[in-house]
N, CA and C atoms as a LAMMPS dump frame, in Angstrom:
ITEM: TIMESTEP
0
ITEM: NUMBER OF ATOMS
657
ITEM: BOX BOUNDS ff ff ff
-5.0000000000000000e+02 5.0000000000000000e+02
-5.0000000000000000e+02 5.0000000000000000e+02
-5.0000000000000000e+02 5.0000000000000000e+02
ITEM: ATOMS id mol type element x y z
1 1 1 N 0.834 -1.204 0
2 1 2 C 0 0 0
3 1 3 C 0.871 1.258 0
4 2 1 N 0.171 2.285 -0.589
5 2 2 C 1.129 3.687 -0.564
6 2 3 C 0.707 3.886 0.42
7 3 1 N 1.365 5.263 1.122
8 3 2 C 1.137 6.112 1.947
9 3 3 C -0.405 6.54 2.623
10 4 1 N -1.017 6.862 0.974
11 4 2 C -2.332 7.31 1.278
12 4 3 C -3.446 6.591 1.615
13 5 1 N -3.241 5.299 0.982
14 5 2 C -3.967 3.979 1.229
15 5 3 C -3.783 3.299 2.901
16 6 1 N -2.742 3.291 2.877
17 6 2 C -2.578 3.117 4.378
18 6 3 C -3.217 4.064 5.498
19 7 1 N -2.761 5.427 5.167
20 7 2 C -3.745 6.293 6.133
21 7 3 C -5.504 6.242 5.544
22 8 1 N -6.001 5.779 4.998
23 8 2 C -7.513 5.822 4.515
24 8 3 C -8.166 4.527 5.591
25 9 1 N -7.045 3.055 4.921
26 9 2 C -7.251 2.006 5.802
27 9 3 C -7.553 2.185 7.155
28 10 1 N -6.293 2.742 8.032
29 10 2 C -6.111 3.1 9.479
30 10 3 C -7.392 4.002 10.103
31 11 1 N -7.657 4.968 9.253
32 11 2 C -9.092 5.516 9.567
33 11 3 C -10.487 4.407 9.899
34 12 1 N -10.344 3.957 8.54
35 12 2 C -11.563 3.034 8.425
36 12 3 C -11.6 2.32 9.504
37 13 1 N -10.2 1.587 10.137
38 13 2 C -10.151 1.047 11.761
39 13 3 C -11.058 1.762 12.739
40 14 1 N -10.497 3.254 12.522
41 14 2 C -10.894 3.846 13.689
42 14 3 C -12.584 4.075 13.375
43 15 1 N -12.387 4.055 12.51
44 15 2 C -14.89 4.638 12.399
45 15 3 C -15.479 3.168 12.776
46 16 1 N -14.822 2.34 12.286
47 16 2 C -15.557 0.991 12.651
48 16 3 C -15.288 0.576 13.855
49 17 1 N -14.386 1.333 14.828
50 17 2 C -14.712 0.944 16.227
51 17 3 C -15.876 1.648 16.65
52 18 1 N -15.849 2.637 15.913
53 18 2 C -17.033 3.82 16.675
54 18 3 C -18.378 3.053 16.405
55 19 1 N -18.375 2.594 15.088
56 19 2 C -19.932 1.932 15.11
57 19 3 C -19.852 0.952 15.817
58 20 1 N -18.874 0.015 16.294
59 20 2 C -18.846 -1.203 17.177
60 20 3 C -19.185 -0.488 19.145
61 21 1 N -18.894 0.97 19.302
62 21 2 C -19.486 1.03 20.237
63 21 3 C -20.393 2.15 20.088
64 22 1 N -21.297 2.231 19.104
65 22 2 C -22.183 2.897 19.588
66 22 3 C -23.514 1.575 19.636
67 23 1 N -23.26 0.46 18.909
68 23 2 C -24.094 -0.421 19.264
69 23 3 C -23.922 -0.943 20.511
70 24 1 N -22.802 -1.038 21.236
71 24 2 C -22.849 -1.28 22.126
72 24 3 C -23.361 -0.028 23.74
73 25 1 N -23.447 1.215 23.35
74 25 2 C -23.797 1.936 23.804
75 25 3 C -25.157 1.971 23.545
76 26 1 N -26.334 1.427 22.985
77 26 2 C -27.225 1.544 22.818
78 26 3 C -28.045 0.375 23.26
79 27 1 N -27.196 -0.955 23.647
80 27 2 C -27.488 -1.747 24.158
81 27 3 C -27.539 -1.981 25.906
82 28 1 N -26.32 -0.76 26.119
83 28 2 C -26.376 -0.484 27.178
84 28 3 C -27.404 0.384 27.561
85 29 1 N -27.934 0.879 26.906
86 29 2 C -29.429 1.888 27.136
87 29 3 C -30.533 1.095 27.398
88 30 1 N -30.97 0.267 26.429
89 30 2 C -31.767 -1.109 26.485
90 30 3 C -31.578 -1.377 27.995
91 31 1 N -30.984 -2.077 27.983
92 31 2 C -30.561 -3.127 29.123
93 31 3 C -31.03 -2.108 30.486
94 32 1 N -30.123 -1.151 30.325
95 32 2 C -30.338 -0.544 32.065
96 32 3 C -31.982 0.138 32.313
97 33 1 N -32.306 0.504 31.499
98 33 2 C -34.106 0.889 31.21
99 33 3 C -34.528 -0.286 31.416
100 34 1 N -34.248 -1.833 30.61
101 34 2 C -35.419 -2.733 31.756
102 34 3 C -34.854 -3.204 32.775
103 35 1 N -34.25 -2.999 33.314
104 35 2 C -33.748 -3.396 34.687
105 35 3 C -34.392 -2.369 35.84
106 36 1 N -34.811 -1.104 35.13
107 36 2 C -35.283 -0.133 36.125
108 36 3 C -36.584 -0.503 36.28
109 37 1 N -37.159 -1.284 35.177
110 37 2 C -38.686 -1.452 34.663
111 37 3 C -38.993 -2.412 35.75
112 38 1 N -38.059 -3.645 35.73
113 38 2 C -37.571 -4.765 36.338
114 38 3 C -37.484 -5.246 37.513
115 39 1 N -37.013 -4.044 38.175
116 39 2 C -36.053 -4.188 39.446
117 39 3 C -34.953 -4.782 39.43
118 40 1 N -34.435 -5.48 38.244
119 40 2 C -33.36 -6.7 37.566
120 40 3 C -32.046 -6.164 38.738
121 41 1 N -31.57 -5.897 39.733
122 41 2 C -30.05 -5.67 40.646
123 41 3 C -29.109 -6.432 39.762
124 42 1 N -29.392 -7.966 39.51
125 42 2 C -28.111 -8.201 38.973
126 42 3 C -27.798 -7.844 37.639
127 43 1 N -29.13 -7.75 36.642
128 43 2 C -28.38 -6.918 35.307
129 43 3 C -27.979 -5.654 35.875
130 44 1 N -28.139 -5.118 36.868
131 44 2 C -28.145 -3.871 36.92
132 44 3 C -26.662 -3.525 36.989
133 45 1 N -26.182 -4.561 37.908
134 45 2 C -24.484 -5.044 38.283
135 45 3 C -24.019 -5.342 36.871
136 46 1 N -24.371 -6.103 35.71
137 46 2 C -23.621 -6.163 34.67
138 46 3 C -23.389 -5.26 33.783
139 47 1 N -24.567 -4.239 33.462
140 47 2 C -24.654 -3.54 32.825
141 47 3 C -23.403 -1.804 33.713
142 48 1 N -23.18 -2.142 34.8
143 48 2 C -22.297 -1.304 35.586
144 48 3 C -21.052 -1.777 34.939
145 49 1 N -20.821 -3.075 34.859
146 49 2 C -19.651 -3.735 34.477
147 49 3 C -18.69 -3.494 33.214
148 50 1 N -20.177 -4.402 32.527
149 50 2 C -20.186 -3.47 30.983
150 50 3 C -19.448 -1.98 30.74
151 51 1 N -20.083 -1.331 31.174
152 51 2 C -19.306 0.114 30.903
153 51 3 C -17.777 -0.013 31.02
154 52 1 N -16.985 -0.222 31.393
155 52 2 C -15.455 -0.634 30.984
156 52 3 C -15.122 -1.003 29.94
157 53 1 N -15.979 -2.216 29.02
158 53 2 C -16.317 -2.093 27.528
159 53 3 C -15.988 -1.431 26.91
160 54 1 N -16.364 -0.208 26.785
161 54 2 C -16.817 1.151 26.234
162 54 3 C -15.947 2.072 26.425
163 55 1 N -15.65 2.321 27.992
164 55 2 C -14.34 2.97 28.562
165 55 3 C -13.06 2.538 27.646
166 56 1 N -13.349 1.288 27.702
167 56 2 C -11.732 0.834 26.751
168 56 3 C -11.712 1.371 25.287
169 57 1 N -12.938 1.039 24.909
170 57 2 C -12.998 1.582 23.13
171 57 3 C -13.107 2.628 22.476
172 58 1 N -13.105 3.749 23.708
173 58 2 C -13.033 4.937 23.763
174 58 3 C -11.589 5.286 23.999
175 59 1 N -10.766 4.689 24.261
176 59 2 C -9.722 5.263 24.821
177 59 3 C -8.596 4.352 23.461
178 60 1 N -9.09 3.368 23.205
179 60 2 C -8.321 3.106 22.022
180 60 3 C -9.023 3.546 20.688
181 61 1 N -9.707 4.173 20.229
182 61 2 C -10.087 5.214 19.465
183 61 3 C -9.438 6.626 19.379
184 62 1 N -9.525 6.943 20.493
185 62 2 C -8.639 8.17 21.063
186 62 3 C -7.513 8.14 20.647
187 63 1 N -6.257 6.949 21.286
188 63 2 C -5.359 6.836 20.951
189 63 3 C -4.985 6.274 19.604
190 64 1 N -5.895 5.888 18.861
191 64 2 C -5.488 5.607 17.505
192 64 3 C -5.294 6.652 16.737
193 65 1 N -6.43 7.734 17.173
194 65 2 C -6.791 9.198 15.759
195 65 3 C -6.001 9.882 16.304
196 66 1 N -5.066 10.086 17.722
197 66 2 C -4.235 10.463 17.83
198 66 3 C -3.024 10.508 17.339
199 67 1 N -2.52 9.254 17.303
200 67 2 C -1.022 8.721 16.178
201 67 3 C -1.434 9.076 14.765
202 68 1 N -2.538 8.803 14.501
203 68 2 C -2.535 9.342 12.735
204 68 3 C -2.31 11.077 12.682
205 69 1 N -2.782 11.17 13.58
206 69 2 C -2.492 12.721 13.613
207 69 3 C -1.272 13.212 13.456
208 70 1 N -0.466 12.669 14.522
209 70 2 C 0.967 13.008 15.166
210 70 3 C 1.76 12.285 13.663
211 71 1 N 1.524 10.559 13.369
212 71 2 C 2.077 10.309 12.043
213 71 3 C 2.196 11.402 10.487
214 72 1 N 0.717 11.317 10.725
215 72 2 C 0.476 12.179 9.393
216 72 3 C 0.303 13.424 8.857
217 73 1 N -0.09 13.976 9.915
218 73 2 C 0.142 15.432 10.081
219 73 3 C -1.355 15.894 9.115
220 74 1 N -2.39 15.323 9.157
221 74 2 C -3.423 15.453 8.054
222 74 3 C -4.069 16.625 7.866
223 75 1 N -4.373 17.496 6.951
224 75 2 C -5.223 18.35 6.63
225 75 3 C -6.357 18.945 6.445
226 76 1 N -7.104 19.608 6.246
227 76 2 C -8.48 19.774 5.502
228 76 3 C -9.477 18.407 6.17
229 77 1 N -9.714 17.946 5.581
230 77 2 C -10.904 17.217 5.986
231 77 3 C -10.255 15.993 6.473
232 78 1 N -9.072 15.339 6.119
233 78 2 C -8.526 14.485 6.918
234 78 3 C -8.617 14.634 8.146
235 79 1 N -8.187 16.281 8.793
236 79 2 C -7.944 16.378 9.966
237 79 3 C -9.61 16.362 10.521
238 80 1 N -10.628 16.682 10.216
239 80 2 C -11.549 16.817 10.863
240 80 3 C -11.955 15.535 10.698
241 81 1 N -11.826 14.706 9.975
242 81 2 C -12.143 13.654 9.945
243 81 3 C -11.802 12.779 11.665
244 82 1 N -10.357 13.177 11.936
245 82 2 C -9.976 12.429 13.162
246 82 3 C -10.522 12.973 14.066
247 83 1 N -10.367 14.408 13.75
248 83 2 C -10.841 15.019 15.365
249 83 3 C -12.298 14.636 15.441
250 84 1 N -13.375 14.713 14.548
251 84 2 C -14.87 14.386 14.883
252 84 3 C -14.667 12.754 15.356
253 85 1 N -13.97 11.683 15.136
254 85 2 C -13.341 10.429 15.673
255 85 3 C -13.575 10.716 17.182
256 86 1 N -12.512 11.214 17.473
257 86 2 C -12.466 11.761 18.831
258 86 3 C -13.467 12.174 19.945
259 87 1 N -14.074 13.092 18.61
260 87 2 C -15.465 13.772 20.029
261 87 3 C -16.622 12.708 19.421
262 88 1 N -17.019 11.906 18.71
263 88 2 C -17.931 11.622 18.758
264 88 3 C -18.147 10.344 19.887
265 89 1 N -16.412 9.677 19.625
266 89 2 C -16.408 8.332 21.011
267 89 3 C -16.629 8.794 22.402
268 90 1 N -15.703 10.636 22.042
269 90 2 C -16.864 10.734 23.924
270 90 3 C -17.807 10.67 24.157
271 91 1 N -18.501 11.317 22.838
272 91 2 C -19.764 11.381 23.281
273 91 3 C -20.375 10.194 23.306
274 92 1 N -19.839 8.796 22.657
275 92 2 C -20.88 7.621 22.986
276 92 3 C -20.219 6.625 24.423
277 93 1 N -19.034 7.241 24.291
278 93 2 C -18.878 7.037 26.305
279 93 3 C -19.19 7.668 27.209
280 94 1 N -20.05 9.06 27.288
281 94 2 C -20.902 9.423 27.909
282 94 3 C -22.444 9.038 27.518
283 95 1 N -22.824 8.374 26.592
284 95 2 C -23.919 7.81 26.5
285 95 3 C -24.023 6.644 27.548
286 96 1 N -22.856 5.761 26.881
287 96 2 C -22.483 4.998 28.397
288 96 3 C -22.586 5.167 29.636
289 97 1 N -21.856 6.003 29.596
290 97 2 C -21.95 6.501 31.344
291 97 3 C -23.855 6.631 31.831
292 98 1 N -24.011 7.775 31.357
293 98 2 C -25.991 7.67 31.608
294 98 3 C -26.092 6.367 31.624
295 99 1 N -26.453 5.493 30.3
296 99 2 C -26.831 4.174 30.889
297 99 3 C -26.671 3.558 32.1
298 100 1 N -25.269 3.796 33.016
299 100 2 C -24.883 2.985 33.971
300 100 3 C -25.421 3.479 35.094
301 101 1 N -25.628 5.045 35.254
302 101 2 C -26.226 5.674 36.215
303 101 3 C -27.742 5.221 36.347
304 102 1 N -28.325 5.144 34.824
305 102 2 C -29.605 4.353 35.255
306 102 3 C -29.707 2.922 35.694
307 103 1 N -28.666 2.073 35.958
308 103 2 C -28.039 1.308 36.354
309 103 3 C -28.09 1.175 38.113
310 104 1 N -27.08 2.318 37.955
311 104 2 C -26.983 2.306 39.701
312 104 3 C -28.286 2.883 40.174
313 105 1 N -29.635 3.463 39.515
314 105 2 C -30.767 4.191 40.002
315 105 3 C -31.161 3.13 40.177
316 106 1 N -31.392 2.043 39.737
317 106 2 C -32.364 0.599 39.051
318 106 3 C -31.587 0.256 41.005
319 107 1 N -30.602 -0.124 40.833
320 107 2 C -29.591 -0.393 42.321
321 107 3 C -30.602 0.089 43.671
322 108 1 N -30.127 1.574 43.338
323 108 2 C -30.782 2.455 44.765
324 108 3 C -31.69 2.002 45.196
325 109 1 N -33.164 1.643 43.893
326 109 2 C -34.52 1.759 44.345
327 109 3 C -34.545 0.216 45.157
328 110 1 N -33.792 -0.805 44.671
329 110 2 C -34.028 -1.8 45.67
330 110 3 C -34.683 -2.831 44.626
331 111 1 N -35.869 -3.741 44.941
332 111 2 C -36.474 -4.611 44.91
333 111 3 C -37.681 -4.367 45.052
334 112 1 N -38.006 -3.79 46.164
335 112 2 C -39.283 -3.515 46.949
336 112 3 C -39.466 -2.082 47.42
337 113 1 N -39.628 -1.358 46.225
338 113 2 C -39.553 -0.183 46.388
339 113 3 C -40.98 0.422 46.757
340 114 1 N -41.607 -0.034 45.488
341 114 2 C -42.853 0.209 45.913
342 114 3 C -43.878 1.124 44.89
343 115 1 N -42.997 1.8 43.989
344 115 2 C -43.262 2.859 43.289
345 115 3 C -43.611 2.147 41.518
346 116 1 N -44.248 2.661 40.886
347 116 2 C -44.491 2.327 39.571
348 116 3 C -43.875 2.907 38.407
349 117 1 N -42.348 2.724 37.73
350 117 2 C -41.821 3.464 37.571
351 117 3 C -42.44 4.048 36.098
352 118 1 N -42.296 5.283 35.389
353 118 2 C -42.784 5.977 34.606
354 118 3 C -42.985 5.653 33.513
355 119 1 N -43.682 5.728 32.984
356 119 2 C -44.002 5.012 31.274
357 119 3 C -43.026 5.97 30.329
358 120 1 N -42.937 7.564 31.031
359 120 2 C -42.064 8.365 29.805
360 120 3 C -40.469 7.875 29.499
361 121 1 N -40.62 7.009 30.643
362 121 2 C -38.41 6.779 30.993
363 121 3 C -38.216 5.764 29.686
364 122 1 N -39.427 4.7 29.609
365 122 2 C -39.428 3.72 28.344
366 122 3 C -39.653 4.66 27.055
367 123 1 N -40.44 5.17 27.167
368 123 2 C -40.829 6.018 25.696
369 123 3 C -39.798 6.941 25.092
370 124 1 N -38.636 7.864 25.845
371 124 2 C -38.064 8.256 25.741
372 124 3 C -36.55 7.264 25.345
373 125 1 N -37.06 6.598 25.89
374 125 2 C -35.506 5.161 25.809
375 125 3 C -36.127 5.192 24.456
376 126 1 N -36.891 4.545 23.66
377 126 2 C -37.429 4.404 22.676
378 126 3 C -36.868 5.339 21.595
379 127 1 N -37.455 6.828 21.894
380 127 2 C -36.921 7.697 20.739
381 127 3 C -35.024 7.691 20.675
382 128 1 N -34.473 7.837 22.336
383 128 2 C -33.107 7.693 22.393
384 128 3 C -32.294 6.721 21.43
385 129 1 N -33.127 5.647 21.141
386 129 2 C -32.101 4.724 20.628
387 129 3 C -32.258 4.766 19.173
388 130 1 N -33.113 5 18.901
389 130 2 C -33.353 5.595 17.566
390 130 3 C -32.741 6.832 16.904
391 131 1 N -31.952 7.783 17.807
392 131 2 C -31.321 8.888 17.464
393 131 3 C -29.934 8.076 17.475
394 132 1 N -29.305 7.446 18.432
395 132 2 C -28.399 6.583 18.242
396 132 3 C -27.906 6.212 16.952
397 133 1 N -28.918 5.457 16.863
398 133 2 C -29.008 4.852 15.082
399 133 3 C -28.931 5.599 14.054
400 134 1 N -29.097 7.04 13.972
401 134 2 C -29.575 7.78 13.096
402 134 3 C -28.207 8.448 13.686
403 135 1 N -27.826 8.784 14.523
404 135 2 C -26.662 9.682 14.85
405 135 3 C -25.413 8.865 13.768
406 136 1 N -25.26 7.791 14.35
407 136 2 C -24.065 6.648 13.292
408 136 3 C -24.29 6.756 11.89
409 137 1 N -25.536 6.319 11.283
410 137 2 C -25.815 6.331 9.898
411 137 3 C -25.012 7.823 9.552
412 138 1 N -25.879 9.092 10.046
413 138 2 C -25.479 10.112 9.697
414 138 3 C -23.851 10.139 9.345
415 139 1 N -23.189 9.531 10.698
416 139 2 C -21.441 9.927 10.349
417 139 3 C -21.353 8.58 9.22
418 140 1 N -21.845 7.647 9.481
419 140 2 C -21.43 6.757 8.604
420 140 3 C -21.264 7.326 6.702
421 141 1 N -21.866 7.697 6.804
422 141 2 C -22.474 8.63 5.1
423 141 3 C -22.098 9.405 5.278
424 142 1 N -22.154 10.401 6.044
425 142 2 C -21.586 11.992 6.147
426 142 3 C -23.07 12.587 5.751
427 143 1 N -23.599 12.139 6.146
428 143 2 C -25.5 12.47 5.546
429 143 3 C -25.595 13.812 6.316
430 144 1 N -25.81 15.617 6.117
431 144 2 C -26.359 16.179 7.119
432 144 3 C -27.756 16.368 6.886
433 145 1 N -28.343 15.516 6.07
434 145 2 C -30.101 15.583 6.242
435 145 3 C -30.371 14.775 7.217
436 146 1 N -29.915 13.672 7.033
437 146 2 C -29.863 12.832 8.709
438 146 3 C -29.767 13.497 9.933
439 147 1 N -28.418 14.179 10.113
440 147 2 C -28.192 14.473 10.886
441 147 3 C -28.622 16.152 11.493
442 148 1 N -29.2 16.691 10.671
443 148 2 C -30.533 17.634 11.111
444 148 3 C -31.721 16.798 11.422
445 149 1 N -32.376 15.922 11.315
446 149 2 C -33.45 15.379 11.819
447 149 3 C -33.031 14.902 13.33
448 150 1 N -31.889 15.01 13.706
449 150 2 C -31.803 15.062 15.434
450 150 3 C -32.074 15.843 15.99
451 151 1 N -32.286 17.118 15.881
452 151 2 C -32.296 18.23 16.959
453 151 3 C -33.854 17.893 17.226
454 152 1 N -34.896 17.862 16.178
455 152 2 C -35.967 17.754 16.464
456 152 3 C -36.589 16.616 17.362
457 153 1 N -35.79 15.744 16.854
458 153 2 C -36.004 14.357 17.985
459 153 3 C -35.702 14.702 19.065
460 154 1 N -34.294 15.25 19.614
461 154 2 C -34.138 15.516 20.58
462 154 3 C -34.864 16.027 21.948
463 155 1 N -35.542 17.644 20.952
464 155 2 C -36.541 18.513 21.312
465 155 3 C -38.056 17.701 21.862
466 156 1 N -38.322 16.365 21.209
467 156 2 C -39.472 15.729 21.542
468 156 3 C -39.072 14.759 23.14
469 157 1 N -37.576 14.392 23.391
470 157 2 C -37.42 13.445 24.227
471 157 3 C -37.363 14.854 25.448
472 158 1 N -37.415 15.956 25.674
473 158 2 C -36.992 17.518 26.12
474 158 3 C -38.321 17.616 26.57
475 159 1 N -39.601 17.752 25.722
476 159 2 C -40.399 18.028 26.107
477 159 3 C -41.319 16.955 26.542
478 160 1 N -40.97 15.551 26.946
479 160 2 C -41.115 14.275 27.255
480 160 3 C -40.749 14.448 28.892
481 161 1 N -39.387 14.772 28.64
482 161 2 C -38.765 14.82 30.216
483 161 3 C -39.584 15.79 30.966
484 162 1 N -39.726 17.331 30.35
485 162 2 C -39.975 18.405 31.245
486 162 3 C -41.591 17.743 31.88
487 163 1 N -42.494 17.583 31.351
488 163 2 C -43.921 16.454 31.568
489 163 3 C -43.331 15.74 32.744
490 164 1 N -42.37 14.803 32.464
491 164 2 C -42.631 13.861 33.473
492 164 3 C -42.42 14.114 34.812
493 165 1 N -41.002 15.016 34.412
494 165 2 C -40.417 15.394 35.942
495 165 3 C -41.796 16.781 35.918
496 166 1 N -42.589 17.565 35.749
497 166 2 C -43.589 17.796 36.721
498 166 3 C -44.785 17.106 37.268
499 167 1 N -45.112 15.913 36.858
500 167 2 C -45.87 15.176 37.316
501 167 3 C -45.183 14.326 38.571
502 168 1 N -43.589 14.087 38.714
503 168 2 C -43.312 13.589 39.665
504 168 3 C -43.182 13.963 40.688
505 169 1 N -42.348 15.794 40.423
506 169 2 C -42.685 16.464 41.732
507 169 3 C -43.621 16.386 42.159
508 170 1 N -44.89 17.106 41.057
509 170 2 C -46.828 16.721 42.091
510 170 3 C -46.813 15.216 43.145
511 171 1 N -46.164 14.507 42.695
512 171 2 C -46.37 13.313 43.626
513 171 3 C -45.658 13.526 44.534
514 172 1 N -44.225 13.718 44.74
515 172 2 C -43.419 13.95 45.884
516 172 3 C -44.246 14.386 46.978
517 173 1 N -45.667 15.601 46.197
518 173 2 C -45.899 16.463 47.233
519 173 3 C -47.305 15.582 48.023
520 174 1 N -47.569 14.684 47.272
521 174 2 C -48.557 13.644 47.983
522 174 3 C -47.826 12.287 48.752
523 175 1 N -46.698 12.019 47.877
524 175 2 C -46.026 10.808 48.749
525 175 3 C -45.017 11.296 49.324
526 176 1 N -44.528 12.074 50.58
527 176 2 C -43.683 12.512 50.66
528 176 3 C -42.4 11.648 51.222
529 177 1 N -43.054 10.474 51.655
530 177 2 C -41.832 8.984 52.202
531 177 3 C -41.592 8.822 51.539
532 178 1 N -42.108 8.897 50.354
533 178 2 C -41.192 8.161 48.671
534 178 3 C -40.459 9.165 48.213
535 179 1 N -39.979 10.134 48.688
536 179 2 C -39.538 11.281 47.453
537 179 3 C -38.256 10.49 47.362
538 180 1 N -37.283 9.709 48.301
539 180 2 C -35.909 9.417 47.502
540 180 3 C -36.1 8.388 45.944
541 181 1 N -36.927 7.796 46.245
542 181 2 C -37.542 6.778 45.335
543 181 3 C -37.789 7.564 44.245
544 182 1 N -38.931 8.222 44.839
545 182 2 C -39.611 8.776 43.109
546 182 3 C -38.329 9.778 42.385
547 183 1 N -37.291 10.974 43.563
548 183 2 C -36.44 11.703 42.243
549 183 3 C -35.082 10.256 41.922
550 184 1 N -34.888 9.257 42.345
551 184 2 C -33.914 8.311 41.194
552 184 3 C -34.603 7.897 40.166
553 185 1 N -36.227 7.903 40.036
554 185 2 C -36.872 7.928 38.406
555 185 3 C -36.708 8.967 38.182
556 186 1 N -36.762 10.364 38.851
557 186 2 C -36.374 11.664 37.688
558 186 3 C -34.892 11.959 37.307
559 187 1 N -34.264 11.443 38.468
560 187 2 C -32.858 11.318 37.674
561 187 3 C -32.661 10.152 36.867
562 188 1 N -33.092 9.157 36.388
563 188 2 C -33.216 8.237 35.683
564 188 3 C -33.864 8.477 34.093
565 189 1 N -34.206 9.473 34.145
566 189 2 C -35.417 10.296 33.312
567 189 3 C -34.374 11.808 32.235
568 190 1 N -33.809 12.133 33.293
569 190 2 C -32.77 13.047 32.805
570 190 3 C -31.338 12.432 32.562
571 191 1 N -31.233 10.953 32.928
572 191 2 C -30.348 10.255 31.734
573 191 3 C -30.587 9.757 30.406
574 192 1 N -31.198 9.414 30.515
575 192 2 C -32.224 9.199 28.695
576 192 3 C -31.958 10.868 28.195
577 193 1 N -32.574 11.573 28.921
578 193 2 C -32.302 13.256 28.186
579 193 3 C -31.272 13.283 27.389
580 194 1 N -29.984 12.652 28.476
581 194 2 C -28.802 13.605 28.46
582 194 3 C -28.393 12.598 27.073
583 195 1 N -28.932 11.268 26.9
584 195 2 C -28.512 10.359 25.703
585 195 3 C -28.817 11.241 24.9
586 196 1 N -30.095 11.924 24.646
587 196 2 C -30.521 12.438 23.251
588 196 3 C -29.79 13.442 22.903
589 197 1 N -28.99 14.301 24.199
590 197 2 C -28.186 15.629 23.979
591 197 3 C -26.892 14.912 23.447
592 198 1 N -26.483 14.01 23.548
593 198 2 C -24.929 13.348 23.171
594 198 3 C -25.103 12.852 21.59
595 199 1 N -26.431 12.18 21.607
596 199 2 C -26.626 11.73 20.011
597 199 3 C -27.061 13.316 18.751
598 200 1 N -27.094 14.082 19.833
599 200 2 C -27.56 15.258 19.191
600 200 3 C -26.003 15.446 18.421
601 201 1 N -25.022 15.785 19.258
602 201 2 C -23.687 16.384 19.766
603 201 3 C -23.485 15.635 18.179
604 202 1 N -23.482 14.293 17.998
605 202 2 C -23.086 13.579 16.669
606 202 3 C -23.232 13.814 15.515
607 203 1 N -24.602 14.752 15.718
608 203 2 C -25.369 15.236 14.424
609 203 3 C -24.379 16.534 13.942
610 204 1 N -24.178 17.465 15.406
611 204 2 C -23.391 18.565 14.998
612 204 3 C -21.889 18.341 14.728
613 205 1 N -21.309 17.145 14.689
614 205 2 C -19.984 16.568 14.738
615 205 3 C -20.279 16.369 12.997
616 206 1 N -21.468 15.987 12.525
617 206 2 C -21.348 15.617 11.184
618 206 3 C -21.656 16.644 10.245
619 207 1 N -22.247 17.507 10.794
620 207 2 C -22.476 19.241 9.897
621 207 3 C -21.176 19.639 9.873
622 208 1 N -20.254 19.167 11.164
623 208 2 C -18.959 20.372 10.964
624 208 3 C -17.453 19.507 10.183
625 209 1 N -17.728 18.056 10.251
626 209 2 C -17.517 17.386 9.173
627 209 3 C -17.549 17.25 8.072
628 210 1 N -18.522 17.573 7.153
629 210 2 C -18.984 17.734 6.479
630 210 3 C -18.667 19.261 5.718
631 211 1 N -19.35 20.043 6.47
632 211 2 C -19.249 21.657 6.492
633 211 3 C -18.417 22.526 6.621
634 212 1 N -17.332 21.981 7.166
635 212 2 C -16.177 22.884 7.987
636 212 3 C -16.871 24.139 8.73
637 213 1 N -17.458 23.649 9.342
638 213 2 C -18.506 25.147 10.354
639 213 3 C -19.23 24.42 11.329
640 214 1 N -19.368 24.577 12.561
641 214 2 C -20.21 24.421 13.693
642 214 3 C -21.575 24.827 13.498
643 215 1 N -22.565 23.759 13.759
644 215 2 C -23.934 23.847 14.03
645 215 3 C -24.578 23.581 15.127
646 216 1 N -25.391 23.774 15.34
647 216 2 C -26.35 24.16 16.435
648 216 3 C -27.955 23.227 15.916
649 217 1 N -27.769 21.952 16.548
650 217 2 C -29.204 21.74 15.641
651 217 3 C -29.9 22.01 16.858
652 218 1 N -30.178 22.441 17.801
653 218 2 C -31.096 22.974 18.611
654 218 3 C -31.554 24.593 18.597
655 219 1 N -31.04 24.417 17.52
656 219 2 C -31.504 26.093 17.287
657 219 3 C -33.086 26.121 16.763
């Protein structure tokens, strides 16, 4: 291989880890949402586990688009090519991370909690993983029609959350022995959020990819 072939190859390494963990970041979404549904403690423990997974494939992603960098010294869209590499694996190791926190929430509440947990935390998991999917395709193609149809999704899982968490406070103010219970479903509730803000983050990683310019799809 020449030079250039070799650095094209070495890339292609690095994007196909990214789609290898954003499926796995999306599975970790799955998983810790029915365990909350569940009460599941011990998926709840694997899916905690799991996240090291992710931690790792993030960090050898990192360090891969790093050396091509430092090797190759790349330009123009090469270079954005690595650097969007970079921020997009954080952002699906902070997708991770949320998952695990709904993880350790699923933990807190116990077994026998007592509480019925929210129908929006599933519905919102729902649209979340679907932006997921649509976040990857987007970089996968370099699609930014794709990747403008996130902000709006986003905006629907936004105005999903703001609903739920005021219907939960109203309850706090009727169950007031349950309030530790009921806010680890609203913080459980504003991890799904924070998924849709990270899969958002992907969309604007692929406008400025694409674009050489920063976007704002929540505008």
């Amino acid at each position: 291989m020449v030079g250039r072939e070799i650095f094209q190859s070495e890339v292609k390494k690095v994007e196909e880890l990214i789609i290898e963990m954003a499926k796995k970041a999306k599975e970790q979404l799955t998983s810790a949402v029915e365990t909350l549904y569940n009460s599941d403690i011990e998926r709840a423990e694997k899916v905690i586990e799991a996240d090291k997974q992710l931690d790792s494939l993030d960090f050898e992603i990192n360090e891969a688009a790093i050396l091509l960098i430092a090797r190759q010294q790349p330009v123009a869209t090469d270079l954005r090519r690595l650097v969007v590499a970079i921020r997009v694996s954080s952002d699906l190791e902070r997708m991770a991370d949320n998952a695990k926190n709904i993880a350790k929430s699923t933990i807190h509440l116990g077994k026998d909690h007592g509480i019925e947990i929210h129908k929006s935390i599933a519905e919102m998991k729902e649209i979340a993983t679907k932006m997921i999917d649509l976040a990857i395709k987007a970089y996968e193609n370099e699609d930014i029609t794709l990747a403008r149809k996130l902000g709006d999704m986003d905006d629907m899982i936004d105005g999903m959350y703001s609903s739920m968490l005021r219907e939960l406070l109203e309850e706090t103010a009727t169950n007031p022995q349950k309030i530790q219970h009921i806010m680890q479903m609203a913080f459980s509730g504003r991890y799904v959020e924070r998924i849709g803000d990270h899969a958002t983050n992907v969309g604007e990683d692929v406008m400025y990819l694409v674009k050489g310019e920063s976007a704002d799809l929540n505008e």
